[in-house]
C-alpha positions in Angstrom: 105.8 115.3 94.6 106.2 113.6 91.6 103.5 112.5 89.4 104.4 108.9 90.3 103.7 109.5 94.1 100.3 111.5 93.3 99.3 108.2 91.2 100.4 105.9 94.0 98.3 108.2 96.5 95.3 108.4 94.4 96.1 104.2 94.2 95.6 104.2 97.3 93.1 106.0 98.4 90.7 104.8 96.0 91.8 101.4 97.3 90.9 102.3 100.7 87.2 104.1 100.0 86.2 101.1 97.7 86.9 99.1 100.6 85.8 101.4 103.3 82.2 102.2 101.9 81.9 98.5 100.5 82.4 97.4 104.6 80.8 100.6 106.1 77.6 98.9 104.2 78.5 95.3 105.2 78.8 96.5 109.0 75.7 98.5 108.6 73.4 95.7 107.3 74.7 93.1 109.1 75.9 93.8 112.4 74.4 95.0 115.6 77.0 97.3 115.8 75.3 101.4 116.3 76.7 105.1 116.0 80.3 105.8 116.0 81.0 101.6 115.8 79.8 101.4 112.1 82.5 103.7 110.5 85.5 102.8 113.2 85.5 99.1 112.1 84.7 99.5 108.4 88.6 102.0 108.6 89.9 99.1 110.4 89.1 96.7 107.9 89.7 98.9 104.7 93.2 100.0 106.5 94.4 96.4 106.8 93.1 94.7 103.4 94.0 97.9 101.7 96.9 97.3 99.5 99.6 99.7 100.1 101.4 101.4 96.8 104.5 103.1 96.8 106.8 105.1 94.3 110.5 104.5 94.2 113.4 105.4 92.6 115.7 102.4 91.5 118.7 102.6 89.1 115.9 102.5 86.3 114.5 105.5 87.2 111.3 106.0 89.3 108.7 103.3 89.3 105.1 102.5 90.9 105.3 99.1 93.6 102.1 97.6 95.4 102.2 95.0 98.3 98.8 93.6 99.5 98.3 91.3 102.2 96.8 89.0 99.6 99.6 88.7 97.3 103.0 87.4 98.1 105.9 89.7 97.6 106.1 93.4 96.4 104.8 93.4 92.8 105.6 96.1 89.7 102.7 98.2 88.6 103.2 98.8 84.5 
């Protein structure tokens, strides 16, 4: 792996534990969901609203790309 890919890993899955603790809590608090429920739909909703990063090679050399379902298009991370 190169050092681009273990960034746009660690990207992500800081991404997806902000989100997943931040909803495990929401769920928790504010739902009547119990047991098992609670963590199942808080990975559900950090895997979709996650935003995904990716490291390519172009004729540039290798770069760092993100898509999020909030943004439109596949952006350029510096």
């Amino acid at each position: 792996m190169t050092k681009l890919q273990v960034r746009a890993f660690l990207y992500q899955l800081g991404c997806f534990a902000i989100l997943f603790i931040g909803f495990r809590y929401l769920v928790a608090r504010f739902t009547p969901l119990t047991d098992f429920w609670i963590p199942l739909t808080a990975f559900v909703v950090g895997t979709i609203l996650s935003p995904k990063f990716q490291a390519a090679k172009t004729k540039d050399g290798e770069k760092l790309f993100m898509s999020w379902i909030f943004l439109k298009g596949i952006r350029e991370i510096g």
